[in-house]
DOFI-642559 format. One record per residue: residue in one letter; x, y, z of N, C-alpha, C in turn. Coordinates in steps of 0.1 Angstrom, whole numbers. Last residue first. Layout:
<recs>
<rec 'a', <X, Y, Z>, <X, Y, Z>, <X, Y, Z>>,
...
</recs>
This chain:
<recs>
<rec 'x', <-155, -60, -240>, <-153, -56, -253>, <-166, -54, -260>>,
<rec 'x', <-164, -60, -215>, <-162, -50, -213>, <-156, -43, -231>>,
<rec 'x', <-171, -89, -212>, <-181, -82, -209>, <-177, -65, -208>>,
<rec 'x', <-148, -102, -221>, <-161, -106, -227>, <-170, -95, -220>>,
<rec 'x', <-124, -92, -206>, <-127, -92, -222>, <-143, -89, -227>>,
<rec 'x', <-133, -106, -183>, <-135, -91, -181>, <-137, -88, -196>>,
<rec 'x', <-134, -134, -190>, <-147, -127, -188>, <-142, -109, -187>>,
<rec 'x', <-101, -136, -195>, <-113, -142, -202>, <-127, -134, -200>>,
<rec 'x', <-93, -128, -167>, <-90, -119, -180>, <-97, -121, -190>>,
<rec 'x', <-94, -141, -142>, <-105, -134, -148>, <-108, -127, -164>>,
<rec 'x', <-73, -149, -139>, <-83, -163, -139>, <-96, -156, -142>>,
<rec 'x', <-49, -135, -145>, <-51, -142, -156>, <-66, -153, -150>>,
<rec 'x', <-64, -103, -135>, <-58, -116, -136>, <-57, -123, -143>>,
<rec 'x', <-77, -76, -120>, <-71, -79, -132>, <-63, -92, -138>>,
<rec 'x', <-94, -71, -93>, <-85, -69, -98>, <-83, -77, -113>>,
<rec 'x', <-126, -53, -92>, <-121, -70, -90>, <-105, -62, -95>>,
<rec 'x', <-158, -39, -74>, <-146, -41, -77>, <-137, -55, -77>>,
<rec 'x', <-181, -19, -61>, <-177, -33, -60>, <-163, -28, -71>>,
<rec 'x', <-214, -1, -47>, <-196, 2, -53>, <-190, -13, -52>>,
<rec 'x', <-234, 0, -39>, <-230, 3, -45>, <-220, 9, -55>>,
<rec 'x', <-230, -28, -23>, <-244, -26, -35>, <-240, -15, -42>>,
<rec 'x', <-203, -39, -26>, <-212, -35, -16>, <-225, -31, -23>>,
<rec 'x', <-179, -69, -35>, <-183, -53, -34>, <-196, -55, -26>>,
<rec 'x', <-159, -88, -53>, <-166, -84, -45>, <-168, -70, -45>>,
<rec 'x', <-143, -107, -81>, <-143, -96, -74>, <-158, -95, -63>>,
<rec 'x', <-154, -122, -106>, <-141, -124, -98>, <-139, -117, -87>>,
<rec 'x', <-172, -109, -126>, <-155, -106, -127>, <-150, -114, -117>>,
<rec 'x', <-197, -115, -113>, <-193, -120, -124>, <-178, -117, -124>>,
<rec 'x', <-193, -95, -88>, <-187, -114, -87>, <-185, -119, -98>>,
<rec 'x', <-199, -70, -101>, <-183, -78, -97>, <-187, -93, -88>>,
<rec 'x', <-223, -78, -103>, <-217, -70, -118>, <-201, -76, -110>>,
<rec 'x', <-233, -84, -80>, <-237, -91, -86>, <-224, -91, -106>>,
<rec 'x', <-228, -53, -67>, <-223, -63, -68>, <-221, -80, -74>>,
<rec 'x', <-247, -29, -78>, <-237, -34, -86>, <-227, -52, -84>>,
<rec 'x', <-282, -22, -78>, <-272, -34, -72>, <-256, -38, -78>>,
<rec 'x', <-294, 3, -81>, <-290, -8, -90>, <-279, -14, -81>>,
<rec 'x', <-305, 27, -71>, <-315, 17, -67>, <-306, 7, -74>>,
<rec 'x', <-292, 51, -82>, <-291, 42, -65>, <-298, 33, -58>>,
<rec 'x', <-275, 51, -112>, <-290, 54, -104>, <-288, 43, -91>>,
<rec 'x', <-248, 47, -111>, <-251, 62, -106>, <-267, 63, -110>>,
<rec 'x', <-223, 26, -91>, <-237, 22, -94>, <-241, 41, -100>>,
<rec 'x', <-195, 11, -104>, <-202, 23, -92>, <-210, 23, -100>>,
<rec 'x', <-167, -6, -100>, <-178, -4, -107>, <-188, 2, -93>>,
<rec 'x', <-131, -9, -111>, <-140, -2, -105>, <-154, 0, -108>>,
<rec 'x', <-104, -34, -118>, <-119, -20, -124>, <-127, -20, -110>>,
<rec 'x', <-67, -27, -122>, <-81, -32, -116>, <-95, -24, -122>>,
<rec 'x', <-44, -22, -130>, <-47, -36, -127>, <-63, -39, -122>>,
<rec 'x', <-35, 6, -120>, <-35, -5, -107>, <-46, -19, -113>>,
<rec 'x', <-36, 13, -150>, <-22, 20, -139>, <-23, 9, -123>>,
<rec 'x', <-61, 7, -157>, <-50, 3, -161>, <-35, 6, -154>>,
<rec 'x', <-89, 6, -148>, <-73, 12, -143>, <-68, 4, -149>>,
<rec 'x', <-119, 11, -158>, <-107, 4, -159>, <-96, 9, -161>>,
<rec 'x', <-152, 13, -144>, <-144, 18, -146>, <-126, 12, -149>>,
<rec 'x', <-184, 16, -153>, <-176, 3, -157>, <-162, 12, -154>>,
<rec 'x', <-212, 23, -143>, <-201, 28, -146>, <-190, 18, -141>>,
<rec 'x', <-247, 19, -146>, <-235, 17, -138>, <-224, 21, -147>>,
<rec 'x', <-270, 31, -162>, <-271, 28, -147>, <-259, 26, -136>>,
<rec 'x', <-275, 60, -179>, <-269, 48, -173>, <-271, 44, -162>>,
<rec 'x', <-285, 88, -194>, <-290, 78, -184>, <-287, 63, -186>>,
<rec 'x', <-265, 102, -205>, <-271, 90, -209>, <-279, 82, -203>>,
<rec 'x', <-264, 123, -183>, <-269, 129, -196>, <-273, 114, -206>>,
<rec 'x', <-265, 124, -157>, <-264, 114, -162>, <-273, 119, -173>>,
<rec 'x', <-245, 141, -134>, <-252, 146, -144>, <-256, 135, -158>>,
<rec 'x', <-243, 130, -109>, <-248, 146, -107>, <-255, 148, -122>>,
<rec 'x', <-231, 109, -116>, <-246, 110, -110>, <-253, 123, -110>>,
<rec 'x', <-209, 120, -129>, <-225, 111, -136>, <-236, 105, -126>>,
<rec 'x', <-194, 122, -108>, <-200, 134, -121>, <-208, 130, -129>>,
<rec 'x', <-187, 104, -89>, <-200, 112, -87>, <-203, 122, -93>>,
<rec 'x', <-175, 90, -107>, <-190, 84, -111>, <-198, 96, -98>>,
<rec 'x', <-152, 105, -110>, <-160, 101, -124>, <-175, 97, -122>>,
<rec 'x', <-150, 104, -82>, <-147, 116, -90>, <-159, 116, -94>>,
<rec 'x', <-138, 78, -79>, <-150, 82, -72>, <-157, 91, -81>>,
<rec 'x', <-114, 73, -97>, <-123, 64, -101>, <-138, 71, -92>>,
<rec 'x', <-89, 87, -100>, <-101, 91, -104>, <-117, 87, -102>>,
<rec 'x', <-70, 70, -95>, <-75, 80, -83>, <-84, 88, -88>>,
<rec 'x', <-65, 49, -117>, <-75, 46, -107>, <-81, 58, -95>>,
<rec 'x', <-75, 65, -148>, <-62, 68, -139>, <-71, 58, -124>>,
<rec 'x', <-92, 47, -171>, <-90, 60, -160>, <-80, 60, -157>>,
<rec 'x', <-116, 42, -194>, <-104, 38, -189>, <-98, 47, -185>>,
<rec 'x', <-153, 35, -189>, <-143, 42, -191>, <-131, 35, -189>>,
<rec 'x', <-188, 24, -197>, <-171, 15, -200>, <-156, 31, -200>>,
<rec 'x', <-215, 23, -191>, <-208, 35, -191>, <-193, 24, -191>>,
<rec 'x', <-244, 3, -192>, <-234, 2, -183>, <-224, 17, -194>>,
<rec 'x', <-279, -5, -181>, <-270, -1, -193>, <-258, 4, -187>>,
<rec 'x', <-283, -41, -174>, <-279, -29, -172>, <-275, -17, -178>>,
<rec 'x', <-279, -67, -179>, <-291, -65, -178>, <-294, -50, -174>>,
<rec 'x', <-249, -75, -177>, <-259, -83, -164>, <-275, -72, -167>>,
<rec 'x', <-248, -42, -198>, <-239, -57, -192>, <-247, -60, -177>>,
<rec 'x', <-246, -29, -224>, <-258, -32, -219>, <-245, -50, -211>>,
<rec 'x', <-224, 0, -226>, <-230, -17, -233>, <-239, -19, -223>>,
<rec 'x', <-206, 24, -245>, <-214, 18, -239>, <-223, 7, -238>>,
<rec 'x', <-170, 47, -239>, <-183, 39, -241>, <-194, 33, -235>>,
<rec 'x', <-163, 80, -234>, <-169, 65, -221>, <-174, 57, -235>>,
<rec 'x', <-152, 103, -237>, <-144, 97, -248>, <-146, 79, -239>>,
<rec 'x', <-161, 122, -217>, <-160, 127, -232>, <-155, 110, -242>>,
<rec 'x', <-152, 111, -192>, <-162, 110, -194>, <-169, 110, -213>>,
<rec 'x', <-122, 120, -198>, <-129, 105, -193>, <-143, 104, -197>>,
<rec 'x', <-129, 149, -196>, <-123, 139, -208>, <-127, 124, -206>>,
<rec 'x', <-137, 152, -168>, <-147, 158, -179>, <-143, 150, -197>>,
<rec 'x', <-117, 144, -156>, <-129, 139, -151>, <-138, 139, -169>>,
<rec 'x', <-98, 166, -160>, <-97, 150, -164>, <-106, 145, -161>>,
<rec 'x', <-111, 188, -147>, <-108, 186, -166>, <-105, 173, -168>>,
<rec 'x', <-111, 180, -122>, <-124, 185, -132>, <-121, 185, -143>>,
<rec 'x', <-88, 179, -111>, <-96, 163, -115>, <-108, 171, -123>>,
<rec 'x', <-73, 197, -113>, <-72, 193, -120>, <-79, 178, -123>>,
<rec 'x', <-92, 211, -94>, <-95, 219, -108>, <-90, 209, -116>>,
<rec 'x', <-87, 201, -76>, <-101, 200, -77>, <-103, 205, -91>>,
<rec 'x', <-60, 202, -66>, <-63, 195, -68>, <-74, 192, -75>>,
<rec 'x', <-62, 234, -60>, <-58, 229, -73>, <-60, 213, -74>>,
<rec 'x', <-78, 226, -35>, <-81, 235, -46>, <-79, 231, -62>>,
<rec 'x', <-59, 214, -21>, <-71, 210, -22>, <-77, 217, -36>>,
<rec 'x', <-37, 230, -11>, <-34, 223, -25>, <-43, 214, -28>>,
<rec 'x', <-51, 251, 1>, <-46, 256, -16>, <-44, 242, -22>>,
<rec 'x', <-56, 235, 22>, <-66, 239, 16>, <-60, 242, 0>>,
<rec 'x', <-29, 229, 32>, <-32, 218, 25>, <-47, 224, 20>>,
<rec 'x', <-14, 255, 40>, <-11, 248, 23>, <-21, 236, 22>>,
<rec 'x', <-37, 261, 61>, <-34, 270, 47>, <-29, 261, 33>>,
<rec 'x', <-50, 233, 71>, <-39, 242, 74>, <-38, 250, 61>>,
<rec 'x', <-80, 220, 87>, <-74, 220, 76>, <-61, 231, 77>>,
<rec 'x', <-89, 204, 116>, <-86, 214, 110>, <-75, 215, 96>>,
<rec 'x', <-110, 195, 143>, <-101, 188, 132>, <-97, 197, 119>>,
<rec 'x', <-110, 201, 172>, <-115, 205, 160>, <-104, 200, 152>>,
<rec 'x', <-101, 190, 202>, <-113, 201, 196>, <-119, 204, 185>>,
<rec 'x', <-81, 183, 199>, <-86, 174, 199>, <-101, 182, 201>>,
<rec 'x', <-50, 187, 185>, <-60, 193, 184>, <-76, 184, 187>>,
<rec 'x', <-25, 169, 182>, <-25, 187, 185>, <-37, 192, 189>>,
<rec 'x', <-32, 146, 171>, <-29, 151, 185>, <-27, 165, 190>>,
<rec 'x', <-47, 149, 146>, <-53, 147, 158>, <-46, 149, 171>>,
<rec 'x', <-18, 159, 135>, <-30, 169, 134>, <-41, 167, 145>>,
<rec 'x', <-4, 134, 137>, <-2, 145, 142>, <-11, 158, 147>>,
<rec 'x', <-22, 116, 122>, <-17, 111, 129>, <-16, 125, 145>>,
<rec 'x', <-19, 131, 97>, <-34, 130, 102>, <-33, 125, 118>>,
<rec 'x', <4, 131, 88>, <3, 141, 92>, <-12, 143, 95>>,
<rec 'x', <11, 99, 91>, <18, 108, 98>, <15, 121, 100>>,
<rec 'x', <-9, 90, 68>, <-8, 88, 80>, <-1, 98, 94>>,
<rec 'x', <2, 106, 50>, <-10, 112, 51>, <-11, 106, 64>>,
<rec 'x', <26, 96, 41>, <26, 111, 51>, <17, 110, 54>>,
<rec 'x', <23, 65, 35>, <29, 70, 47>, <28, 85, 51>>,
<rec 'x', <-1, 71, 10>, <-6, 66, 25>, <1, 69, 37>>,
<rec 'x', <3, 106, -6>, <2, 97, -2>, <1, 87, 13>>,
<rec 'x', <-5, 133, -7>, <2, 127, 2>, <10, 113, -2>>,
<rec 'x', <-29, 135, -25>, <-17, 143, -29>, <-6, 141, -16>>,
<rec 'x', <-46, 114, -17>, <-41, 113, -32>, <-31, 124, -31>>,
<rec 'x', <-48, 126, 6>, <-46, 114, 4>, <-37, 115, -8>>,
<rec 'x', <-67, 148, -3>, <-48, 152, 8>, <-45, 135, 11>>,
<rec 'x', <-87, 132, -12>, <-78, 146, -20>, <-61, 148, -14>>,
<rec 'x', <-97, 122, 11>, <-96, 118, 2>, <-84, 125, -7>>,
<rec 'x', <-106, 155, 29>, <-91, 138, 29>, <-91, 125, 23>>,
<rec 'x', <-121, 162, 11>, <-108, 169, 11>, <-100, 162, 17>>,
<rec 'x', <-147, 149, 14>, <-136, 147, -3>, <-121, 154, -1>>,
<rec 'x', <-151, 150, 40>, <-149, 131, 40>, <-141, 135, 17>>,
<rec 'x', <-151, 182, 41>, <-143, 173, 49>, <-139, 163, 42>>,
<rec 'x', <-173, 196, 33>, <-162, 192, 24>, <-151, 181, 29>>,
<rec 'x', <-202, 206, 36>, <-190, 196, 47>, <-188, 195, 34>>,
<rec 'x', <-225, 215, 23>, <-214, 223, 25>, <-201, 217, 32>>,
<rec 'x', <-239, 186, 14>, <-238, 199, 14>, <-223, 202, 13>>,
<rec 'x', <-234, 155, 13>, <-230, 162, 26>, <-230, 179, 24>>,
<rec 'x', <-234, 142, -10>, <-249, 144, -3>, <-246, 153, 12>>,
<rec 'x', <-213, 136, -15>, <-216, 144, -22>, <-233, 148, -15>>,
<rec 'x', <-208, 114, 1>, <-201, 128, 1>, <-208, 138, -4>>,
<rec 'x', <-211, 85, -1>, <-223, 93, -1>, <-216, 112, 3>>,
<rec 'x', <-195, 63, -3>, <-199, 72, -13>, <-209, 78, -12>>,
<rec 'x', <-187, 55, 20>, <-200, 49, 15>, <-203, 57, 8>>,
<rec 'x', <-160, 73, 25>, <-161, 58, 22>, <-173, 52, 17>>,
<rec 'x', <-174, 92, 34>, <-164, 90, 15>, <-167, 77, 15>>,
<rec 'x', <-182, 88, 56>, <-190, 95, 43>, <-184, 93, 33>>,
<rec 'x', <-160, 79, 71>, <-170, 72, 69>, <-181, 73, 57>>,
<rec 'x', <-146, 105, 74>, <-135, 92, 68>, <-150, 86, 61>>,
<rec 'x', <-159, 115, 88>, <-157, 123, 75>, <-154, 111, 66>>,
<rec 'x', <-161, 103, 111>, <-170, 104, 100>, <-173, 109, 91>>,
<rec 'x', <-130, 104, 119>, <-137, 94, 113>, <-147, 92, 107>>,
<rec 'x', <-131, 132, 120>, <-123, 127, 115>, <-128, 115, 110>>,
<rec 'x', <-152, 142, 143>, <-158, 150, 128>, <-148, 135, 119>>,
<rec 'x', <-139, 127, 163>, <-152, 125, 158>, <-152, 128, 144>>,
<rec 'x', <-114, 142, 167>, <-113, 128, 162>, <-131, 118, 158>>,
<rec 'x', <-124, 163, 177>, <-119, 159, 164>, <-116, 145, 156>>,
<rec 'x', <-146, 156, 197>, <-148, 163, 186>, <-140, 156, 176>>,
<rec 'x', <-130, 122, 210>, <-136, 136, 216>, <-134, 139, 199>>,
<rec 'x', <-125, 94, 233>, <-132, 100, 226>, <-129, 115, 228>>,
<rec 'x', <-97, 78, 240>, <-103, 88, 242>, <-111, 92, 233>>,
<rec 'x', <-90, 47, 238>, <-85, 59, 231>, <-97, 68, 240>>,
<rec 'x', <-88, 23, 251>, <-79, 23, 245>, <-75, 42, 239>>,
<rec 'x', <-112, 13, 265>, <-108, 29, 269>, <-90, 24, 267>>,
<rec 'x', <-125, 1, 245>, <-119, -12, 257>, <-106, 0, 262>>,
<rec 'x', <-143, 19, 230>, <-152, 10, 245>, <-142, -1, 255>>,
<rec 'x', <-126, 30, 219>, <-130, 40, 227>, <-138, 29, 238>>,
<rec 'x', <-116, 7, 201>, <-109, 13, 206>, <-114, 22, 225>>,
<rec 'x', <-141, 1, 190>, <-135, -8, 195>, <-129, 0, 208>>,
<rec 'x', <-150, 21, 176>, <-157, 22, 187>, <-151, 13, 196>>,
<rec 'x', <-124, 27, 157>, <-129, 31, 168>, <-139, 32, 178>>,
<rec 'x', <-135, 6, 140>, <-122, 8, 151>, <-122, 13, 165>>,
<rec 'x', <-156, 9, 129>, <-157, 0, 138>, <-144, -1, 147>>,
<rec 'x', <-148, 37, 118>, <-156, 40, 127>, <-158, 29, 133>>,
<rec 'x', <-129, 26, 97>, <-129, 30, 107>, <-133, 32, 118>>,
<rec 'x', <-146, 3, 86>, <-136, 0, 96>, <-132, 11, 101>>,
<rec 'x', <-180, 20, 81>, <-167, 17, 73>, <-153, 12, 82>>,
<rec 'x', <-214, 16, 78>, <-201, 14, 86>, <-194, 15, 79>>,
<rec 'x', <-248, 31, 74>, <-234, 23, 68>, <-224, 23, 76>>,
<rec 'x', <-268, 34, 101>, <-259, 42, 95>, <-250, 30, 89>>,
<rec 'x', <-283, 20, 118>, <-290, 26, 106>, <-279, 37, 98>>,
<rec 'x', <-270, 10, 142>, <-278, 22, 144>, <-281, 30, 133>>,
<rec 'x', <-251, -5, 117>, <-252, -2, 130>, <-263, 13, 130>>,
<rec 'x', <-240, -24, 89>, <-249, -10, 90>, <-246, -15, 108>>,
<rec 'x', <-218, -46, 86>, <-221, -38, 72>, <-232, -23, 79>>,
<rec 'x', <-193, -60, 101>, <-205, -53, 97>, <-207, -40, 88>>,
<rec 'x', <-174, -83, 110>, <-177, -78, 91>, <-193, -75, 96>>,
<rec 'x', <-149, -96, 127>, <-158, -86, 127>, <-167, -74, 115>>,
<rec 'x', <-132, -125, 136>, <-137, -114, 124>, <-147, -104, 127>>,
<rec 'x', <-126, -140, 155>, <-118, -130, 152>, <-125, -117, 143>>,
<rec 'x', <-139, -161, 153>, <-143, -155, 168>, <-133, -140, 162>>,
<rec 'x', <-165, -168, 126>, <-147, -170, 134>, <-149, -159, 146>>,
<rec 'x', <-183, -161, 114>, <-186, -172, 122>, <-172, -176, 130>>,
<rec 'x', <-177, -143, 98>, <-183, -139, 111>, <-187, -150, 121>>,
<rec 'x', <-182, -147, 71>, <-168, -147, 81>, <-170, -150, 95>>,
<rec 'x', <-203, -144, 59>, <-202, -156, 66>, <-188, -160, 74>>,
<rec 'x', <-198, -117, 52>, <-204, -120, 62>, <-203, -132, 66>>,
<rec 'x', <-190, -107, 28>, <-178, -122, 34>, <-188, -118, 51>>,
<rec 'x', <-204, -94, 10>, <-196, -107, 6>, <-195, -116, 14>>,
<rec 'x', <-202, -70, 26>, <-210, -74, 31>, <-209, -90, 19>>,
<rec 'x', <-176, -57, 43>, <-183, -58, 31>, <-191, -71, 31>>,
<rec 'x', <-167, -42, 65>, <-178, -40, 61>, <-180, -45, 47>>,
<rec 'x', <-142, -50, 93>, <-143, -48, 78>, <-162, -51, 77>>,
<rec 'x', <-116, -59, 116>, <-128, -49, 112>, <-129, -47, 100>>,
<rec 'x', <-106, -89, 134>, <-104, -81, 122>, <-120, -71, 120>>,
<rec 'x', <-83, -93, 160>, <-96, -89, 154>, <-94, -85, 143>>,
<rec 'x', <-66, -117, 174>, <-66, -111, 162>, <-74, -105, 159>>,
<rec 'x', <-55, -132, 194>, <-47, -116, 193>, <-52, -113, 178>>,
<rec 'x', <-64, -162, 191>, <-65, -149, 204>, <-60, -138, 202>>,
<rec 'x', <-51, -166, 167>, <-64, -159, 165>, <-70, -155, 180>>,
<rec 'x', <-27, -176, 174>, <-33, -159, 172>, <-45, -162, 169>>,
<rec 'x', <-27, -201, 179>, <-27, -195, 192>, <-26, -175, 183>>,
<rec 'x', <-45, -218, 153>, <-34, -213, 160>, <-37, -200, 171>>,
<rec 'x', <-69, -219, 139>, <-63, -232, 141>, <-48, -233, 151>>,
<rec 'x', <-72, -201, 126>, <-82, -200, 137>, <-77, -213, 148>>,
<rec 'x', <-55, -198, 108>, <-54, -192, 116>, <-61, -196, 130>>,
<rec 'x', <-71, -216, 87>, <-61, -216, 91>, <-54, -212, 106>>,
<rec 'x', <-92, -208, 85>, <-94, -215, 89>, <-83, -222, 94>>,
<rec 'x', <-87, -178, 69>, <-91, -177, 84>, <-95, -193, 92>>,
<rec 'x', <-80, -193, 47>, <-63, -185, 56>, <-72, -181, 70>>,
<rec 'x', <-101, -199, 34>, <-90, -208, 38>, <-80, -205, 49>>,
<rec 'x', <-116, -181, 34>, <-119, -193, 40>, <-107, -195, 42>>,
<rec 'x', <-97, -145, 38>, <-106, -156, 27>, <-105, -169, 39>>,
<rec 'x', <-97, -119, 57>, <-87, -130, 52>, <-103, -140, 46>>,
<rec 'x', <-101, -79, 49>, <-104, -97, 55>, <-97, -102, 46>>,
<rec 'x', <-102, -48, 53>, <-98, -59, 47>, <-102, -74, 56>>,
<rec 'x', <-105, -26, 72>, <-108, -25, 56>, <-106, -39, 46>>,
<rec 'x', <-77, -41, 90>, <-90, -32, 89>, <-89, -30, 73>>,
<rec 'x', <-64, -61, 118>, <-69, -60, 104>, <-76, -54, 102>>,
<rec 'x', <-44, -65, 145>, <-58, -58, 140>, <-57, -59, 125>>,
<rec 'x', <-32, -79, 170>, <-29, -77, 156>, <-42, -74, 154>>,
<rec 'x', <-16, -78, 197>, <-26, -77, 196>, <-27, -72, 182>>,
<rec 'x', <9, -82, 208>, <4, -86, 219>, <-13, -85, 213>>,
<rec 'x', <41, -97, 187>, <28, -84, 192>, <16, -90, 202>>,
<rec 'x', <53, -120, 184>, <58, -108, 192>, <48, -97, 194>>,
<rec 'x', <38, -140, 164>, <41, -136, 177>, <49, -129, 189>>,
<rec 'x', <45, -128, 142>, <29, -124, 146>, <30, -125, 160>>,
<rec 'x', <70, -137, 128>, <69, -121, 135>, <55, -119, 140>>,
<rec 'x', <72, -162, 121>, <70, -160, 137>, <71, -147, 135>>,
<rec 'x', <72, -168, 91>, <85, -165, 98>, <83, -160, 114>>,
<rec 'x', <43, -175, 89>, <55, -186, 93>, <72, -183, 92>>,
<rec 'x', <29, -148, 97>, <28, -161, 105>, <45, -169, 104>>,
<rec 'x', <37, -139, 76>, <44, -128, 86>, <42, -143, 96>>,
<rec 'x', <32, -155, 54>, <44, -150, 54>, <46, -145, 67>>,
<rec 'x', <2, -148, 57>, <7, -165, 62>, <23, -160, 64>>,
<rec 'x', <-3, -126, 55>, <-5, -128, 70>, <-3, -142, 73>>,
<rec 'x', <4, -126, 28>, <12, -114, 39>, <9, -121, 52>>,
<rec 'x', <-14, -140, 19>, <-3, -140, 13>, <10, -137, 25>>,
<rec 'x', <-38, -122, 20>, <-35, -132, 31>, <-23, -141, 30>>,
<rec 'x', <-35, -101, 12>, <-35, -99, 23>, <-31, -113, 28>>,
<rec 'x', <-28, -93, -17>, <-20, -102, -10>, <-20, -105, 2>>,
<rec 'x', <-56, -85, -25>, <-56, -98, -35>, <-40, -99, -26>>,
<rec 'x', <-63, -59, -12>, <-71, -73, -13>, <-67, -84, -16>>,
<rec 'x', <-30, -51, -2>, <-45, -48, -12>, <-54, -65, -9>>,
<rec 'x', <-19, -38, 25>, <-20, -42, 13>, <-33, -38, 6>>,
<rec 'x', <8, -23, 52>, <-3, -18, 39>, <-1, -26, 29>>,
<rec 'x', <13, -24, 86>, <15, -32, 69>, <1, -26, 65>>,
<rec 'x', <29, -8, 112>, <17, -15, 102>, <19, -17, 92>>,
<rec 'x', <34, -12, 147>, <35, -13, 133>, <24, -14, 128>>,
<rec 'x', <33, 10, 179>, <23, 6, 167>, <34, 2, 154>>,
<rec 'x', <37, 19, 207>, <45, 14, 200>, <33, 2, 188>>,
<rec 'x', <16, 36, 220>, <31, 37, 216>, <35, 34, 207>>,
<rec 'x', <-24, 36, 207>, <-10, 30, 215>, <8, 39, 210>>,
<rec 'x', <-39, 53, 199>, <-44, 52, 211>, <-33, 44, 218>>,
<rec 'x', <-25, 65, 179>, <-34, 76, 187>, <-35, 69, 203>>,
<rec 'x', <-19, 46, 165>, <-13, 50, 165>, <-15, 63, 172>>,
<rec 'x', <-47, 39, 155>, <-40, 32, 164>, <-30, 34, 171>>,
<rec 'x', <-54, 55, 138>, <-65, 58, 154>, <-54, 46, 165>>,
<rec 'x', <-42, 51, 116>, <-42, 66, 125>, <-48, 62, 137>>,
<rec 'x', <-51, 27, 108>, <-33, 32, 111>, <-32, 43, 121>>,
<rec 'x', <-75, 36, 106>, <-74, 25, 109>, <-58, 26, 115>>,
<rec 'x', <-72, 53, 80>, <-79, 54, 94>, <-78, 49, 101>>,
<rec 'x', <-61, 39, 58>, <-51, 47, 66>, <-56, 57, 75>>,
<rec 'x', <-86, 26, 50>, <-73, 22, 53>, <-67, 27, 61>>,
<rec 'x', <-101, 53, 40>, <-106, 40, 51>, <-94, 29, 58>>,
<rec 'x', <-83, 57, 24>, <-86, 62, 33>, <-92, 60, 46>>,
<rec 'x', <-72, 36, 3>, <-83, 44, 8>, <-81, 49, 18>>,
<rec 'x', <-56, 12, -2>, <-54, 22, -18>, <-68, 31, -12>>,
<rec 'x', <-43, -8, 14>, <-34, 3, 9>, <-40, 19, 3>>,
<rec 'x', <-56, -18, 45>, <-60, -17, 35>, <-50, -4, 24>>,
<rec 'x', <-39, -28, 71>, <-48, -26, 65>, <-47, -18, 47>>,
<rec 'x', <-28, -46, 101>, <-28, -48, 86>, <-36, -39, 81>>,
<rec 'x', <-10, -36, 132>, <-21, -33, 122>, <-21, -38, 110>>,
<rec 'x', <3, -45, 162>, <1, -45, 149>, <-8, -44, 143>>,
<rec 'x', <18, -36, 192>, <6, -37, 184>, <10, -37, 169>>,
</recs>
């Protein structure tokens, strides 16, 4: 088996985990949006695609071109792909793709379409932990965490992400579900180093925020920060909590990954419209473009 998915979330490296749960002998590749399909022509035309008996894509999709491609060759029998952004619905007209956006009135995120994959073709076993796990996964992912009370879960494996990174956190989420399929459980060091984690995004959060400009962009009043990218949730769920300018959207710009980040923090404002102008896609309330020379003209223009 083979996996593609997504490098820079959690949502990502759900996808890695459940597969590697439910088969032996699992690879996977970690990209970003802007080389996937780069990667899946490359792995195509040196033949490493056909040696696996069933290639999965998650958190991510292939663009018109590379899925019209494919579709044109003997993998796209061995290819599903699971992704929720609601952009590239017109994917869904390939036998391979799988791009939903809600089920039974709940947001989706690839993991949770993994795994139902998984559990309905009795690839994996349902149970507890690996429940609470995915829908923890699921809640960050639709930035809605902060609405989860006292469940700390979907921000503390975010957090043991960013202080992992993607290969341990795979390996030791990987592990943790197999030990334990009753309860999905946090371990002494990774709570402490949750903690300190939490102290030190609250001072850099609180600077970011201290030193935001601000512009009126697509008709919006918009919040212009420049961040660290592992900041980027953080920041905009400390301006929802406390939107002392009343803003509508939050302009966020990595410079460390080349990309902006835009998150909506009144929840009625549609951001994605805000990233296609850039070049980029997204979900109503969170979108995103990377940094290029075919967009670097308009990002200028709408963020000087």
């Amino acid at each position: 088996m083979l996996i593609i998915s997504h490098k820079n979330d959690i949502d990502g490296m759900g996808g890695v985990v459940l597969l590697k749960l439910a088969c032996k002998d699992v690879d996977y590749i970690l990209c970003e949006d802007y080389n996937i399909n780069q990667i899946v022509m490359k792995e195509y035309l040196e033949g490493n695609l056909d040696k696996y008996d069933k290639i999965f894509i998650t958190d991510l999709h292939l663009n018109d071109k590379c899925s019209s491609f494919i579709n044109k060759t003997s993998i796209k029998d061995k290819l599903v792909i699971f992704d929720h952004n609601e952009s590239v619905t017109h994917l869904n007209s390939y036998p391979f793709a799988n791009i939903v956006i809600s089920k039974d009135g709940k947001l989706c995120c690839s993991t949770t379409l993994l795994y139902e994959y998984l559990t309905s073709n009795n690839m994996l076993k349902p149970n507890h932990a690996l429940d609470t796990f995915c829908e923890a996964t699921r809640i960050y992912d639709i930035g809605q965490w902060e609405l989860n009370g006292q469940n700390q879960t979907p921000r503390d494996l975010s957090l043991l992400y960013e202080i992992y990174g993607p290969d341990k956190y795979i390996d030791v989420m990987t592990k943790k579900l197999k030990r334990n399929s009753k309860h999905f459980l946090l371990n002494k060091f990774e709570r402490e180093s949750i903690k300190l984690r939490k102290e030190l995004i609250q001072q850099t959060v609180m600077s970011y925020i201290g030193n935001m400009d601000y512009k009126n962009i697509c008709g919006h009043k918009a919040g212009i920060a420049y961040i660290s990218y592992a900041f980027r949730n953080e920041v905009a769920q400390c301006l929802r909590k406390n939107n002392t300018k009343n803003i509508d959207v939050v302009i966020l710009i990595s410079l460390d990954n080349s990309s902006i980040s835009i998150r909506n923090i009144k929840t009625d404002v549609n951001v994605r419209p805000i990233a296609e102008k850039l070049g980029g896609k997204g979900h109503f309330g969170a979108g995103g473009c990377y940094i290029n020379e075919d967009n670097i003209d308009e990002v200028l223009k709408i963020v000087l």
